[in-house]
C-alpha atoms as one frame of an Amber mdcrd trajectory, in Angstrom:
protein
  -7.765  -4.784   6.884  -7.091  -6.124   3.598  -2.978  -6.783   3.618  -1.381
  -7.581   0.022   2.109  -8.970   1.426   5.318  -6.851   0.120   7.853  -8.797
   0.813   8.698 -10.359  -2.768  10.034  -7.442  -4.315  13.239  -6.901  -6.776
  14.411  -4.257  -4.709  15.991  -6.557  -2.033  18.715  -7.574  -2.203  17.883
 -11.619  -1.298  14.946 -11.578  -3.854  17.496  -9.990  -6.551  19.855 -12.902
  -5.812  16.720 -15.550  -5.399  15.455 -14.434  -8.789  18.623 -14.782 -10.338
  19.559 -18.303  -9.385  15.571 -19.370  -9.689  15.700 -20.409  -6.087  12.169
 -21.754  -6.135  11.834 -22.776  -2.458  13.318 -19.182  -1.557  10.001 -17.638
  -3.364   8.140 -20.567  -1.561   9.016 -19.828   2.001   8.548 -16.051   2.098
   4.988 -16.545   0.174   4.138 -18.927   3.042   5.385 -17.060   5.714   3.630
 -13.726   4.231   0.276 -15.916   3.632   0.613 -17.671   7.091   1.138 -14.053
   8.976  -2.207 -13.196   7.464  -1.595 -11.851   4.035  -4.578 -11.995   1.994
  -2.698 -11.445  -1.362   0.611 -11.418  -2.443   2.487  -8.564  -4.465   5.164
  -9.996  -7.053   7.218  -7.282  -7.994   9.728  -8.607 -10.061  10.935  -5.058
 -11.893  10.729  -4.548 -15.573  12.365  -7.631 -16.613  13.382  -6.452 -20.046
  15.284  -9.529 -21.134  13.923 -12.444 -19.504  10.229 -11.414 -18.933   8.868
 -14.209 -21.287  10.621 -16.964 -18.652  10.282 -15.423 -15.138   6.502 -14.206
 -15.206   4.919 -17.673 -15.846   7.675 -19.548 -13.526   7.367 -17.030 -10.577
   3.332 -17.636 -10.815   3.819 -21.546 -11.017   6.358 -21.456  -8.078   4.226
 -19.377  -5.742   0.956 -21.192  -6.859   2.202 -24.058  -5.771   2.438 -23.442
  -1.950  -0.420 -20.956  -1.236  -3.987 -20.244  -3.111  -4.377 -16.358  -2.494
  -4.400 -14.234  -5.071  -1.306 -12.695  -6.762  -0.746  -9.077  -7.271   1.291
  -8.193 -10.641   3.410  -5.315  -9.557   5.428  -4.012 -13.346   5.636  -1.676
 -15.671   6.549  -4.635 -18.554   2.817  -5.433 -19.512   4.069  -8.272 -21.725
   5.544 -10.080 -18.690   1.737  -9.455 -16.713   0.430 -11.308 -19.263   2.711
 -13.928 -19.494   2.077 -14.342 -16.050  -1.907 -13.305 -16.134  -1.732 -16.631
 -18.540  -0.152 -19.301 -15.930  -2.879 -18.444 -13.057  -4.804 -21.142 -12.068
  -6.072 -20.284  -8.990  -7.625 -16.949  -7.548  -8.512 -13.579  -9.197  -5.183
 -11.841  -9.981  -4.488  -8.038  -9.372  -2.754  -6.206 -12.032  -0.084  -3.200
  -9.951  -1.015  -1.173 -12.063  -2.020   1.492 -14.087  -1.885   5.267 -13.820
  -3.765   8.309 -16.032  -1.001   8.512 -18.298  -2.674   7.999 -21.574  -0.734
   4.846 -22.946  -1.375   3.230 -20.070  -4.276   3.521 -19.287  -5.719   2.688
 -22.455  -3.359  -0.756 -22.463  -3.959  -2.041 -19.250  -7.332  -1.868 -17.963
  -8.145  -3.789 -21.301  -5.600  -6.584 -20.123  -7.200  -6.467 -16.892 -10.888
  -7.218 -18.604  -9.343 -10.083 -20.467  -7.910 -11.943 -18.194 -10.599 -11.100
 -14.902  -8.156  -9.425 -13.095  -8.748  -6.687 -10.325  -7.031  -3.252 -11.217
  -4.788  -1.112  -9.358  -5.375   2.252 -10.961  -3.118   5.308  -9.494  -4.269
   9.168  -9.371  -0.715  10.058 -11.376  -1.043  11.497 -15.065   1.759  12.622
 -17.183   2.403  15.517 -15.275   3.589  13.397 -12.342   1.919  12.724  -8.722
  -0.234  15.903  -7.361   0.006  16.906  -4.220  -3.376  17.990  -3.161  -5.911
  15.454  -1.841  -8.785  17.283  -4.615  -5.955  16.710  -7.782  -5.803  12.989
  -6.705  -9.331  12.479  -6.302  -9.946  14.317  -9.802  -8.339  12.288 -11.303
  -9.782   8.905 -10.517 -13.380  10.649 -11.123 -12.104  12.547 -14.843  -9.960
   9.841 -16.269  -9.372   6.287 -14.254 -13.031   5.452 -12.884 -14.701   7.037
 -16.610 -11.775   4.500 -18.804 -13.134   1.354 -16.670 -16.888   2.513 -17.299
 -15.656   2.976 -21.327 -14.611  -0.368 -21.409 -17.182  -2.056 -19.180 -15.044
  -2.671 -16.522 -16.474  -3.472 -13.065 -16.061  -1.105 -10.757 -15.870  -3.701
  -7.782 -12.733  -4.893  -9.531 -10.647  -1.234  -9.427  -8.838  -0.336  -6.683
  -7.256   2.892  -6.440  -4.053   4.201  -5.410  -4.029   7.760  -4.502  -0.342
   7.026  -3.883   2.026   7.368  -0.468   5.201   9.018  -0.885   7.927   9.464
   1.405   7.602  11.813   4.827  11.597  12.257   3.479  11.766  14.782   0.938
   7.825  14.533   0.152   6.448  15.407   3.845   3.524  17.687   1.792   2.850
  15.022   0.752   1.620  13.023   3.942  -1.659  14.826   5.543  -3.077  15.381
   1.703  -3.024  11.366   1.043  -4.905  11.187   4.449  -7.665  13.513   3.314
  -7.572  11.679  -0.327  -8.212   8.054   1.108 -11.035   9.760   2.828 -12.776
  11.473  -0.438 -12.566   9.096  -2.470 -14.753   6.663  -0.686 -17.786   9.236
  -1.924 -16.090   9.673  -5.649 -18.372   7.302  -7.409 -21.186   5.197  -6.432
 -20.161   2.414  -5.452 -17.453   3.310  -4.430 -14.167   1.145  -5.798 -11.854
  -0.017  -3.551  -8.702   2.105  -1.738  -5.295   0.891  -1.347  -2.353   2.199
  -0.739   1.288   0.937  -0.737   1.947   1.556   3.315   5.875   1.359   3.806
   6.204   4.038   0.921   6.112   6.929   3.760   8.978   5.337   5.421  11.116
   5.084   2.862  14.690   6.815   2.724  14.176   6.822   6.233  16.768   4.783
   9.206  15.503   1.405   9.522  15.152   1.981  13.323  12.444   5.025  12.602
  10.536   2.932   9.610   7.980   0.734  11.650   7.323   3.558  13.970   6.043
   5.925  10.831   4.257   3.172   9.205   2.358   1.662  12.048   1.201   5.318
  12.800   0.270   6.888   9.338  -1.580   3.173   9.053  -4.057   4.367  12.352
  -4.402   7.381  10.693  -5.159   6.332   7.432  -7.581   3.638   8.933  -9.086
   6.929  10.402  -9.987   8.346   7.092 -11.598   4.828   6.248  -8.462   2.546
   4.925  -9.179  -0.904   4.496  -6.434  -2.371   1.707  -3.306  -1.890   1.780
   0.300  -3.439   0.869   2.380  -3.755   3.663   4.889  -6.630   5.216   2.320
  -8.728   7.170   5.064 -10.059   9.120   5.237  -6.911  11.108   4.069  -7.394
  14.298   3.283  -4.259  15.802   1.728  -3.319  12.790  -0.699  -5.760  13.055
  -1.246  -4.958  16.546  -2.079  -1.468  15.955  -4.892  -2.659  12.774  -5.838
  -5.415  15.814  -6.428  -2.534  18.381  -8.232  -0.369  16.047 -10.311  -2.867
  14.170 -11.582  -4.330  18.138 -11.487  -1.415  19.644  -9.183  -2.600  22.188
  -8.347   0.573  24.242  -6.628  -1.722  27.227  -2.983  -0.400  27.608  -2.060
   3.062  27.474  -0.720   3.106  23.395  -3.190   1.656  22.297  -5.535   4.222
  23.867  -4.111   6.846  22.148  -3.849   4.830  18.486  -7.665   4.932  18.891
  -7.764   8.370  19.983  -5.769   9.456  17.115  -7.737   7.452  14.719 -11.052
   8.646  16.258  -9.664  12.458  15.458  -9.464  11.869  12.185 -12.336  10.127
  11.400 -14.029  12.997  12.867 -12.051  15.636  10.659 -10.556  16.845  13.843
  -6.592  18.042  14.676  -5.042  15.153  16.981  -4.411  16.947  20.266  -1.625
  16.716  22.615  -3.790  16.818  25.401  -4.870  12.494  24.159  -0.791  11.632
  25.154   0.701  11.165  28.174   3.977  12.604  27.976   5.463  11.065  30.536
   5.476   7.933  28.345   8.272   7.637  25.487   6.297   5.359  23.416   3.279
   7.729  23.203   5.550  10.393  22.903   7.473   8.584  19.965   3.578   8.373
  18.191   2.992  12.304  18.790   6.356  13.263  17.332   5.718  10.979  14.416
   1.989  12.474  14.240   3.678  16.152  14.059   5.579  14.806  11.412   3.030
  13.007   9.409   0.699  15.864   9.470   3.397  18.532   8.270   3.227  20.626
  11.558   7.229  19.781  12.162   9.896  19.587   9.130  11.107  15.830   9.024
  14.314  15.272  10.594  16.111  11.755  11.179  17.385  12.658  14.150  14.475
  14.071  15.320  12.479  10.766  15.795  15.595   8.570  16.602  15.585  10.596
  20.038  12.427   8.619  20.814  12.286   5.943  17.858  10.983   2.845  19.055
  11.621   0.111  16.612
């Protein structure tokens, strides 16, 4: 599995306040840490920056550059502050995070991509918004994102698409279509571009105490359907456990058993089954409820996993 550390991102609270004060060795120890847990990219998502983009792009790049040598994922909508930053790599092949269908933007930023050799993070959204079935998604990287890269001579072995997680809170539809879209997409051109999705997204809006538990399973899930990229906090153990168990095939304790046997169903197209838990064991039982959940069968409720949450 391909991990693309989250953990730099405007919407905490510490990064806000890092950002703000340019607390370069704040930036320095979290890419380390990310890098050191096994991230094999890092996603800077430093918001819009309407004011102060010309400054913070280049200095975040040079700050982060300095400790670690993976490559650096530009996560913005401000495509002036990409470049700015695009300009001050020195080191590996950037990721631009990203571009959607919508016209404007996808004729700006694959052509900023090109320029400066960056991979592309390309999601299956056009101006009507997200669609919720799997077939929508996929049409849309074949009829508009794949065909723009092929206009402009982009490689294909540089896109990555997004067919985009949302959250099991308030966008639970949502949940077994992305599963089914990670899986067509992987025969949606030949060859096929790369699949990534942003992981935590299905747990967000949700208790703290209930988020690893949703990620960690949705992850086995989507690694069923053939995931093998995705952003997510590397520093989560049992995350990394349950990619460890499935990647090895370690089926010696009880849970992780059944992670296999859940991502086994749904590599094989089939309906996880009770009858792979023992429910005599509250972890397991914690992964079926969350599997009910996942796949739509049983209306999200917080309370309903925090009877069995294990965080």
């Amino acid at each position: 599995m391909y991990i693309i550390g989250e953990k730099i991102h405007i919407i905490s609270q510490r990064v806000k306040d890092a950002l703000k004060a340019r607390d370069a060795r704040f930036f320095q120890e979290l890419a380390v840490q990310q890098v050191e847990a096994g991230a094999q990219a890092l996603d800077l998502n430093l918001g819009p920056r309407k004011k102060d983009w010309e400054e913070v792009f280049p200095w975040m790049v040079e700050t982060v550059e300095a400790v670690v040598d993976v490559p650096l994922s530009f996560d913005s909508t401000n495509i002036l502050g990409i470049e700015a930053g695009l300009k001050k790599v020195t080191k590996a092949q950037p990721i631009i995070n990203s571009t959607s269908a919508e016209p404007e933007r996808l004729e700006k930023v694959p052509l900023l991509a090109k320029r400066y050799n960056a991979r592309l993070i390309a999601l299956t959204m056009g101006k009507s918004g997200i669609p919720v079935s799997a077939d929508e998604r996929v049409n849309i990287a074949v009829e508009k994102l794949i065909p723009r890269m092929l206009e402009i001579d982009f490689p294909i072995e540089d896109l990555i698409i997004d067919p985009l997680v949302l959250t099991v809170s308030g966008c639970q539809e949502y949940c077994p279509e992305l599963i089914e879209a990670v899986r067509t997409l992987q025969y949606a051109w030949d060859p096929p571009p790369a699949i990534s999705v942003g992981l935590s997204n299905v747990s967000n809006a949700v208790p703290r105490e209930n988020r690893p538990l949703i990620n960690r399973t949705y992850c086995a899930m989507l690694m069923g359907a053939g995931l093998r990229m995705m952003i997510a906090d590397p520093t989560d153990e049992k995350l990394k456990e349950t990619v460890r168990i499935i990647e090895e095939r370690d089926d010696s304790t009880p849970l992780g058993r059944l992670y296999l046997k859940l991502h086994d169903r749904i590599a094989a197209m089939e309906e996880p089954s009770v009858e792979d838990v023992d429910l005599d064991d509250p972890e397991q039982v914690a992964v079926w409820k969350t599997v009910q959940i996942l796949l739509n069968k049983v209306i999200y409720a917080d309370s309903y996993l925090q009877q069995e949450a294990i965080a």
